[in-house]
LUMRO-750266 format. One record per residue: residue number from 0; residue in one letter; y, z negated, x of N, C-alpha, C, CB in turn. Coordinates in Angstrom, 2 decimals, always signed. Atoms other than C-alpha are relative to their C-alpha. Glycine has a CB too. Layout:
BEGIN
+-------+------+---------+---------+---------+---------+---------+---------+---------+---------+---------+---------+---------+---------+
| kevex | nugu |    n.yy |    n.zz |    n.xx |   ca.yy |   ca.zz |   ca.xx |    c.yy |    c.zz |    c.xx |   cb.yy |   cb.zz |   cb.xx |
+-------+------+---------+---------+---------+---------+---------+---------+---------+---------+---------+---------+---------+---------+
|   NUM |    A |       Y |       Z |       X |       Y |       Z |       X |       Y |       Z |       X |       Y |       Z |       X |
...
+-------+------+---------+---------+---------+---------+---------+---------+---------+---------+---------+---------+---------+---------+
// end
This chain:
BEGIN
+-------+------+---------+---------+---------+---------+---------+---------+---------+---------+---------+---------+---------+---------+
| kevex | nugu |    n.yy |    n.zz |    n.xx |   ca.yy |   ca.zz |   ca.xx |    c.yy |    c.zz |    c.xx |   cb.yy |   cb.zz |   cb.xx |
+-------+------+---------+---------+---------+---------+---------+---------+---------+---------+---------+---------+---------+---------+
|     0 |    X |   +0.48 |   +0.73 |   +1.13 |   +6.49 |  +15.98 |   -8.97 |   +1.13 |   -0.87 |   -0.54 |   -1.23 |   -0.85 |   +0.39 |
|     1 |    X |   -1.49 |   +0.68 |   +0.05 |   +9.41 |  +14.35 |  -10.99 |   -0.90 |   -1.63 |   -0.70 |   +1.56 |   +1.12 |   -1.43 |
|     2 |    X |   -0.07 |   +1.25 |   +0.34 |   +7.68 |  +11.02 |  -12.48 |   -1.38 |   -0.31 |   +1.02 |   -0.02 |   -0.31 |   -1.76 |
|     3 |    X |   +1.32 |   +0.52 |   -0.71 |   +4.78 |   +8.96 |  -10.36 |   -0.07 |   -1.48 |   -0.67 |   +0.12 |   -0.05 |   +1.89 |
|     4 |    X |   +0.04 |   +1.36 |   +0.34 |   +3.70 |   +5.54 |  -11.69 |   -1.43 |   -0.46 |   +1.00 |   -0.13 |   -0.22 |   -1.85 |
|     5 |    X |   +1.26 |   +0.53 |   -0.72 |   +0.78 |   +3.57 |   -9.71 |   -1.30 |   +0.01 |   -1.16 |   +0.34 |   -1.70 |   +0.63 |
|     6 |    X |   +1.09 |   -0.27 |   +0.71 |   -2.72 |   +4.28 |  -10.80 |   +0.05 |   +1.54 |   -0.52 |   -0.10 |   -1.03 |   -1.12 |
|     7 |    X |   -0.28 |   -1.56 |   +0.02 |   -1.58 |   +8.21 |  -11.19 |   -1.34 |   +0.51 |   +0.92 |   +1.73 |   +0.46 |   +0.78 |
|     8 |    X |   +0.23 |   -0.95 |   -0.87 |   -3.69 |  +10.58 |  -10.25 |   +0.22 |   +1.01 |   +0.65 |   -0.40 |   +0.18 |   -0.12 |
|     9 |    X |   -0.64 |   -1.19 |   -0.55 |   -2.77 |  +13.12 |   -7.51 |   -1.04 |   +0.61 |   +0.98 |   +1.41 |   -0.34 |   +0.74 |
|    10 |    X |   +0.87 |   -1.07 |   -1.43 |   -4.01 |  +15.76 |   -4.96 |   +1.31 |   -0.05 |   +0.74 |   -0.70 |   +2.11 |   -0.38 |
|    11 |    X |   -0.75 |   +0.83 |   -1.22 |   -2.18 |  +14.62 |   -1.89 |   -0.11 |   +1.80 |   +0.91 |   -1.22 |   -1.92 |   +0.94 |
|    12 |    X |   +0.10 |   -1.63 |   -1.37 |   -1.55 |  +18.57 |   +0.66 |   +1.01 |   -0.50 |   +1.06 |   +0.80 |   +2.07 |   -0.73 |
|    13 |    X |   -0.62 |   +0.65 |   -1.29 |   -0.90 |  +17.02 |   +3.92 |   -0.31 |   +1.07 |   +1.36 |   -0.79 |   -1.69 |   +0.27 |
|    14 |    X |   +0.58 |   -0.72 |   -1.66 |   -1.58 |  +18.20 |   +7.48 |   -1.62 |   +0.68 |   -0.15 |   -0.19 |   -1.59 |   +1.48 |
|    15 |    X |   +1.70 |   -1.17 |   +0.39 |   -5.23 |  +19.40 |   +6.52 |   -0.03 |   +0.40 |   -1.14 |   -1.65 |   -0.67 |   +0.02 |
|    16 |    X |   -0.10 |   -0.06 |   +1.22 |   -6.57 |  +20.10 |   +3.35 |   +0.58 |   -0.99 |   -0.86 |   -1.00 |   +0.20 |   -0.32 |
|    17 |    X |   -0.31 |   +0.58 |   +0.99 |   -5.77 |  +19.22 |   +0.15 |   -1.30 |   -0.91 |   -0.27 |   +0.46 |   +0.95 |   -1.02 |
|    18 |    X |   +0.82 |   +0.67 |   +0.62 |   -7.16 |  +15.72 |   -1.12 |   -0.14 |   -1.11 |   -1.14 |   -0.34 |   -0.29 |   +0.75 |
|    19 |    X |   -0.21 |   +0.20 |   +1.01 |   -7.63 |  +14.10 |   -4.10 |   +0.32 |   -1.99 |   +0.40 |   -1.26 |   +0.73 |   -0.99 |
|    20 |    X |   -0.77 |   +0.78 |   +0.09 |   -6.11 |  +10.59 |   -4.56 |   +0.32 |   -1.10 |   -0.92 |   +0.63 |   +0.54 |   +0.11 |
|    21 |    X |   -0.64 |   +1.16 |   +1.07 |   -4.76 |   +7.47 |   -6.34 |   +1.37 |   -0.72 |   +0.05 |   -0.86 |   -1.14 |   +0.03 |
|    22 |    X |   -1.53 |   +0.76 |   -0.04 |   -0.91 |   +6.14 |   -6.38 |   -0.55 |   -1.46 |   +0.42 |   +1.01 |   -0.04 |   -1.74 |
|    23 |    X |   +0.27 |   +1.03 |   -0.40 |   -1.39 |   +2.71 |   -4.69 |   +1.88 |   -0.99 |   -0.33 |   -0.74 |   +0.32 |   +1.70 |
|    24 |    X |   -1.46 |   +0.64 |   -0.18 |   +2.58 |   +1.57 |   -4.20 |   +0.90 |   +1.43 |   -0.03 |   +0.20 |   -1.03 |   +1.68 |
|    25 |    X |   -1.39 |   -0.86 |   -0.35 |   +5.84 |   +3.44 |   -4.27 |   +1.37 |   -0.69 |   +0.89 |   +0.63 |   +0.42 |   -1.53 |
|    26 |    X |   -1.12 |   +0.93 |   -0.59 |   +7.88 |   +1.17 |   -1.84 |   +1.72 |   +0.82 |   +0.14 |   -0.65 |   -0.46 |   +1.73 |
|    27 |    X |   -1.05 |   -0.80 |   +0.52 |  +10.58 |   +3.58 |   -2.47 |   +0.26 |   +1.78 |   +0.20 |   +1.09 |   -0.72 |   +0.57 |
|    28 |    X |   +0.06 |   -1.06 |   +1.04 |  +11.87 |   +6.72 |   -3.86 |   -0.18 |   +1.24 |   +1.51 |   +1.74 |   +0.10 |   -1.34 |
|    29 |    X |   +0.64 |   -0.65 |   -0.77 |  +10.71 |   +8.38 |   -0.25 |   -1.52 |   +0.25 |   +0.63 |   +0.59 |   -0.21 |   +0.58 |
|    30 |    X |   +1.81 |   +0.84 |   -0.81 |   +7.08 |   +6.89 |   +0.58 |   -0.56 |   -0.62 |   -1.38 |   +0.24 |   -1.85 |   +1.59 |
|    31 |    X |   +0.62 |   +0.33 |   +0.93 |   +4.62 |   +6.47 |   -2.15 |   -1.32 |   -0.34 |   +1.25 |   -0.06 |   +1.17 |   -1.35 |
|    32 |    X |   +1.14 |   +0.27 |   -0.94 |   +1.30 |   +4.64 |   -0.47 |   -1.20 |   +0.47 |   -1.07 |   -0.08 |   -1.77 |   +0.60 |
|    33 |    X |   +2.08 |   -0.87 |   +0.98 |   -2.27 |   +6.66 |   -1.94 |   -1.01 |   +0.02 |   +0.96 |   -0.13 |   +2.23 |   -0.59 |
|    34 |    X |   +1.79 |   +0.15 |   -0.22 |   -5.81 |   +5.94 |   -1.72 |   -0.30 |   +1.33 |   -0.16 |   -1.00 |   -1.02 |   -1.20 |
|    35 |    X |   +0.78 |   -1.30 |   -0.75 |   -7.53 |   +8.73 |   +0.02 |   -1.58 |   -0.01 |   +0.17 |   +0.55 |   +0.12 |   +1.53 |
|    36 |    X |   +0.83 |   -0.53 |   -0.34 |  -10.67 |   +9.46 |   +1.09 |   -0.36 |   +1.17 |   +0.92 |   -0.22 |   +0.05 |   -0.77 |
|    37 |    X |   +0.22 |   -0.57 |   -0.82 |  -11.42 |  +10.46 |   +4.55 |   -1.14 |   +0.24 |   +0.60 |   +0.56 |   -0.28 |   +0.49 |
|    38 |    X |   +1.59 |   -0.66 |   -0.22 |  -14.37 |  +12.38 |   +5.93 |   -0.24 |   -1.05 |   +1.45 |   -0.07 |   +2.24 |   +0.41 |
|    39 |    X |   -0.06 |   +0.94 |   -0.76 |  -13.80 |  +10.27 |   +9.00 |   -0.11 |   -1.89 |   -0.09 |   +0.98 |   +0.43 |   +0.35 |
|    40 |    X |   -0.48 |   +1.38 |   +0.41 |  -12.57 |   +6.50 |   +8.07 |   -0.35 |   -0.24 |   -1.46 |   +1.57 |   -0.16 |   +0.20 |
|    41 |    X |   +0.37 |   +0.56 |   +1.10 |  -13.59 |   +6.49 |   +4.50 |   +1.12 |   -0.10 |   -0.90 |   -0.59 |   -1.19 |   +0.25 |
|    42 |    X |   -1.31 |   +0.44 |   +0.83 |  -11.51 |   +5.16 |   +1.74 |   +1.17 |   -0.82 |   +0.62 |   -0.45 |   -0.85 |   -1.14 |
|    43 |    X |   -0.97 |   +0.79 |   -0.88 |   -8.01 |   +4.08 |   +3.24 |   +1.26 |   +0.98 |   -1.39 |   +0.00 |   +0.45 |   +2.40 |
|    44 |    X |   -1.45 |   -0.64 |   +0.29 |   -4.50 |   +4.69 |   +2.63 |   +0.92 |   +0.59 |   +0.71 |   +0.69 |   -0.71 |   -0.37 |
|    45 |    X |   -0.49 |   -0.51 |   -1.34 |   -2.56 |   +6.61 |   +3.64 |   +2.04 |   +0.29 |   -1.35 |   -1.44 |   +2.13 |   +0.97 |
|    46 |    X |   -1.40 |   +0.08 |   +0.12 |   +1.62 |   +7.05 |   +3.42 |   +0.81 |   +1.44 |   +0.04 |   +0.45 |   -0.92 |   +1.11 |
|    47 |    X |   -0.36 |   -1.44 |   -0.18 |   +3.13 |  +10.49 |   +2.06 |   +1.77 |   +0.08 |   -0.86 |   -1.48 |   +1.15 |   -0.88 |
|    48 |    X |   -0.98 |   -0.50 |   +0.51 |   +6.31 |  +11.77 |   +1.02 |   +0.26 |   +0.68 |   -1.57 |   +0.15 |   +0.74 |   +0.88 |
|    49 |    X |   +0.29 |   +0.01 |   +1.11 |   +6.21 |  +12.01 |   -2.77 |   -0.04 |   +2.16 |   -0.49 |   +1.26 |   -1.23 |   -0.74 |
|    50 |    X |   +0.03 |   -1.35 |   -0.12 |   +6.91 |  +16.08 |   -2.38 |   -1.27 |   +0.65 |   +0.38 |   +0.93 |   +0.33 |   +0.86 |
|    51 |    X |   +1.69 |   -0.30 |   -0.38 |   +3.15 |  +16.28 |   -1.23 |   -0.75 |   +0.10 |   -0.74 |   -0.70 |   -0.79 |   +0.65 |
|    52 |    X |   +1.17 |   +0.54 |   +0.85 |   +1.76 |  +15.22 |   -3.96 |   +0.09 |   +0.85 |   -1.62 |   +0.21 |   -1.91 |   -0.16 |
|    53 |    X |   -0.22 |   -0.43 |   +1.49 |   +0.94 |  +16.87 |   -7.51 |   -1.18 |   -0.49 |   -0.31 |   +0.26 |   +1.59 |   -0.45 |
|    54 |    X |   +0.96 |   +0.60 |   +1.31 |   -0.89 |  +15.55 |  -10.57 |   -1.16 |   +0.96 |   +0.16 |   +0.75 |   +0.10 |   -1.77 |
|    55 |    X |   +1.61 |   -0.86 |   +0.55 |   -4.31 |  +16.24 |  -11.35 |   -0.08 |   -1.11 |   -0.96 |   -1.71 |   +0.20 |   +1.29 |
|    56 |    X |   +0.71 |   +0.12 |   +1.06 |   -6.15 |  +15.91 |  -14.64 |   -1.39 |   -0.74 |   +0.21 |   -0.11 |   +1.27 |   -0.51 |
|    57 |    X |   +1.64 |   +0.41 |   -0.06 |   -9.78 |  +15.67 |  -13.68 |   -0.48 |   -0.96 |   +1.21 |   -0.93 |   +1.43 |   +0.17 |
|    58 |    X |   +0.86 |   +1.03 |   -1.11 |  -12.04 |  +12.79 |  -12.19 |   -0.20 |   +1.01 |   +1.03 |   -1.65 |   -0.75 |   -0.54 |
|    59 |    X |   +0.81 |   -0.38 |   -1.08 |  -12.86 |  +13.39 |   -8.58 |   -1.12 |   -0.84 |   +0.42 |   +0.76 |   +0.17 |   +1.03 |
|    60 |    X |   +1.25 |   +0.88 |   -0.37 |  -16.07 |  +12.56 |   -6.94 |   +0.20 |   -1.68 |   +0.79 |   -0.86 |   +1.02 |   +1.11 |
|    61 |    X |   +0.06 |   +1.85 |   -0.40 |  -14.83 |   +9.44 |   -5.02 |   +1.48 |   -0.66 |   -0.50 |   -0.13 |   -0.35 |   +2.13 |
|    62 |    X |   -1.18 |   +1.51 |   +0.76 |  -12.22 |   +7.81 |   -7.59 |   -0.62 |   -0.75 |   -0.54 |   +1.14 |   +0.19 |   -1.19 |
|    63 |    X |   +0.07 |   +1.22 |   +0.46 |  -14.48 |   +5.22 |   -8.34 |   -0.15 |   -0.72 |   +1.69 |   -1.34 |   -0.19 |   -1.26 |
|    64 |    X |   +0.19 |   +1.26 |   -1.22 |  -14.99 |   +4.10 |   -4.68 |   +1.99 |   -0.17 |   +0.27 |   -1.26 |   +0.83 |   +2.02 |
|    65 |    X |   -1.50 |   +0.51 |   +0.01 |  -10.81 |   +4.27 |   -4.68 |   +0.15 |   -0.51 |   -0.98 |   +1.06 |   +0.84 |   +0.13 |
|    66 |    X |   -0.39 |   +0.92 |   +0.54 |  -10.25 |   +2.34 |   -7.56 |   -0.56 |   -1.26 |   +0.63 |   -0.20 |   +0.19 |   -1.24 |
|    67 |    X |   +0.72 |   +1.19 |   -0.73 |  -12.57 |   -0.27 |   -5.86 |   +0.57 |   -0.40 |   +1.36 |   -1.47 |   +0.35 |   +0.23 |
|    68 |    X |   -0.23 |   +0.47 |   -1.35 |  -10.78 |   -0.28 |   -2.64 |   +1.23 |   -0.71 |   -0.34 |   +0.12 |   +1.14 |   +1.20 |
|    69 |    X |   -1.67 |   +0.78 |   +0.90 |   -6.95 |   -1.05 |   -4.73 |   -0.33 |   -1.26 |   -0.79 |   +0.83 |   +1.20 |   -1.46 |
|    70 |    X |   +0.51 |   +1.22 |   +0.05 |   -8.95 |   -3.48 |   -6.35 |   +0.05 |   -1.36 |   +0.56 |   -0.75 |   +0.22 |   +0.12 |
|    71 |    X |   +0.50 |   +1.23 |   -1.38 |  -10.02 |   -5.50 |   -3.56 |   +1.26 |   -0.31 |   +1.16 |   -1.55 |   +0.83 |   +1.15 |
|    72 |    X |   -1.37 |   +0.24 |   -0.86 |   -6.59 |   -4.92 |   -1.97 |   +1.19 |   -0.75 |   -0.59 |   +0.60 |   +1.34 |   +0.37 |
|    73 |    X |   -1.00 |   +0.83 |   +1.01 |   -3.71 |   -7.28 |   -2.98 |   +1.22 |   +0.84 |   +0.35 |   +0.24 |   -1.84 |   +0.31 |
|    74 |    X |   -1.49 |   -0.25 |   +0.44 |   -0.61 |   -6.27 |   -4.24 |   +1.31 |   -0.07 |   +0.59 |   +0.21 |   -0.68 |   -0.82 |
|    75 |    X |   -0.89 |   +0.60 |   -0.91 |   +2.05 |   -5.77 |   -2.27 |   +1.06 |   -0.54 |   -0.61 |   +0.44 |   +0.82 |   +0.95 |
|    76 |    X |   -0.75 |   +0.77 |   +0.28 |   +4.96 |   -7.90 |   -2.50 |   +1.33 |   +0.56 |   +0.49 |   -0.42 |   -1.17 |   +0.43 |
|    77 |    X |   -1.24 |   -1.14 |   +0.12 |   +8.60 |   -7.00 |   -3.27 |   +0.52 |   -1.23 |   +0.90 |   +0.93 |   +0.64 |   -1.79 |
|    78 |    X |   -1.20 |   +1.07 |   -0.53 |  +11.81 |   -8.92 |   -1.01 |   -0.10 |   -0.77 |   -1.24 |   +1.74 |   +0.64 |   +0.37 |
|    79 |    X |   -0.98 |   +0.92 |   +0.81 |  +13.62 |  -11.53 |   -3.09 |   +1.73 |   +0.11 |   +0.97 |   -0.85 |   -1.95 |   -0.01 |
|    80 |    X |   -1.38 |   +0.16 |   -0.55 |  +16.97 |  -11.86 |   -3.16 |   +0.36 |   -0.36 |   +0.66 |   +0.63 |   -0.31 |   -0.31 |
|    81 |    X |   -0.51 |   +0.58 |   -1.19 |  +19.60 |  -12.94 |   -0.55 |   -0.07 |   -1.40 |   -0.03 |   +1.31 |   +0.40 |   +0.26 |
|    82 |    X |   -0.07 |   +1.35 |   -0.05 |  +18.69 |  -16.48 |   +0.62 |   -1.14 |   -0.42 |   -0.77 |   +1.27 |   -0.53 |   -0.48 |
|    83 |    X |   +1.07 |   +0.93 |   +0.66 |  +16.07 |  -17.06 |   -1.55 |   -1.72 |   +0.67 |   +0.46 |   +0.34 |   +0.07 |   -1.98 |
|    84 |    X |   +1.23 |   +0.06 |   -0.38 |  +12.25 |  -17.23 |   -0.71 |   -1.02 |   +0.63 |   -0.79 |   -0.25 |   -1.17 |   +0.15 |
|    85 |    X |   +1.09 |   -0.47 |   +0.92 |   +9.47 |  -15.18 |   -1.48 |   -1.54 |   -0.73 |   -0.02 |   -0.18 |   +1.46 |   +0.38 |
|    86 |    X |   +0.70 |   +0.55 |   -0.26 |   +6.77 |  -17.19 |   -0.79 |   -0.81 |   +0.24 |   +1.62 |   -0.53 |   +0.09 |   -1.08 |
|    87 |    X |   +0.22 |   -0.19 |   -1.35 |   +4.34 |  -17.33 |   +1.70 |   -0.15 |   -0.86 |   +1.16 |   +0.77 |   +0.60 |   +0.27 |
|    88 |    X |   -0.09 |   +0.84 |   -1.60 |   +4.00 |  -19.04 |   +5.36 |   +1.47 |   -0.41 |   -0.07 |   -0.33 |   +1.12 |   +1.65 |
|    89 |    X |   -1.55 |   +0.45 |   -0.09 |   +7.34 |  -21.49 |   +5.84 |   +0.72 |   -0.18 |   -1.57 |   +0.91 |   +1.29 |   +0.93 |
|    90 |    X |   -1.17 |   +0.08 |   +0.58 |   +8.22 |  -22.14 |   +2.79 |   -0.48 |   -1.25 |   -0.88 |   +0.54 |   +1.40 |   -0.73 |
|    91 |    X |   -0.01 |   +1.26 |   +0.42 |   +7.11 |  -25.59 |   +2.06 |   -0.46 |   -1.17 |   +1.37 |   -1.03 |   +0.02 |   -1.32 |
|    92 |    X |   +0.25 |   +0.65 |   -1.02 |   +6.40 |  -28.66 |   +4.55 |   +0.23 |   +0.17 |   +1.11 |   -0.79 |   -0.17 |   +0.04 |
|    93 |    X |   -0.22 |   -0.25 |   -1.08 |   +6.52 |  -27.78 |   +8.01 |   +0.18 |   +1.65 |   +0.74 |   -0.89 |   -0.73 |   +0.39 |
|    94 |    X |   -0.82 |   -1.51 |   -0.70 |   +8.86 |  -24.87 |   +8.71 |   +0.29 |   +0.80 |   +1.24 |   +1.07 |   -0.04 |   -0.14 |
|    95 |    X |   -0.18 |   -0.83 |   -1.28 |   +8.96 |  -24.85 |  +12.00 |   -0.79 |   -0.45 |   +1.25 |   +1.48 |   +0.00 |   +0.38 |
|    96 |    X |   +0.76 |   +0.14 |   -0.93 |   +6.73 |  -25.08 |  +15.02 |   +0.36 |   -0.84 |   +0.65 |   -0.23 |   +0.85 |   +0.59 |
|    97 |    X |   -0.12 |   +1.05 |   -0.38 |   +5.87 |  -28.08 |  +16.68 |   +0.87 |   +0.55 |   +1.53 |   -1.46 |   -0.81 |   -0.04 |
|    98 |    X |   -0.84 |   -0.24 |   -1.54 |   +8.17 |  -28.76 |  +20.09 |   -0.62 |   -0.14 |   +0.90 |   +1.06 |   -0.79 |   +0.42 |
|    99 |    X |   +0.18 |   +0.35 |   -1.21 |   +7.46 |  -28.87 |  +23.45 |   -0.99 |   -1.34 |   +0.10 |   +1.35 |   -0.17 |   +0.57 |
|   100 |    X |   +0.15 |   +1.43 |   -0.22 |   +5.05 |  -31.85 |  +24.31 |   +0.34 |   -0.56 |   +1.47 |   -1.43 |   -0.33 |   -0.34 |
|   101 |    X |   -0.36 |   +0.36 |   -1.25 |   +6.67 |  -33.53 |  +27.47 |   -1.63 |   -0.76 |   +0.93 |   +1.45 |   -1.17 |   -0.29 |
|   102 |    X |   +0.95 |   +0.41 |   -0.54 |   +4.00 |  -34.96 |  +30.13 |   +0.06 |   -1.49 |   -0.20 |   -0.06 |   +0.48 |   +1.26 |
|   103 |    X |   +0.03 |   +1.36 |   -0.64 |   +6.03 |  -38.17 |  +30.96 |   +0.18 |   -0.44 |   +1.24 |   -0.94 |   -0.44 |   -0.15 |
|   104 |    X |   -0.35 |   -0.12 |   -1.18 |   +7.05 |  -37.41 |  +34.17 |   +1.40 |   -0.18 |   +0.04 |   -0.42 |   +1.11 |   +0.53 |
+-------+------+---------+---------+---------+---------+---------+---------+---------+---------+---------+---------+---------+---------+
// end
């Protein structure tokens, strides 16, 4: 497939059948993350090799319970540059875990 953008639709041909799909992330130009639909686990994600995957046209029966699961899932978050902070845990007030409390002995 030569272009993918998130919110694409694809049919994902992995280790079992072929299944239909939603672009979730592309954390880079090897690993795209897509909303699946497993007969087992349900709506999840799952992590494929962008060579797996080809476009489809037509609604499938469960792309509205995957748009609802990307929904409800937050966004993943890119690095920041060298030295500087992406947010998050540690990065205001108390950076670093309290010390040791001695007895007094």
């Amino acid at each position: 497939m030569d272009s993918l953008s998130v919110g694409q639709q694809v049919s994902v041909a992995s280790e079992g059948p072929t299944v239909d799909g939603i672009v979730f992330d592309m954390p880079s130009r090897n690993k795209v993350v897509v909303a699946v639909v497993s007969q087992s686990r349900g709506p999840s994600f799952l992590t494929v090799n962008p060579s797996a995957l080809s476009q489809r046209e037509v609604e499938g029966e469960h792309d509205a319970a995957l748009r609802m699961l990307i929904r409800r899932t937050p966004q993943p978050t890119r690095g920041a540059a060298r030295g500087a902070s992406v947010g998050g845990r540690g990065t205001r007030g108390h950076t670093r875990g309290a010390a040791h409390r001695t007895t007094g002995r």
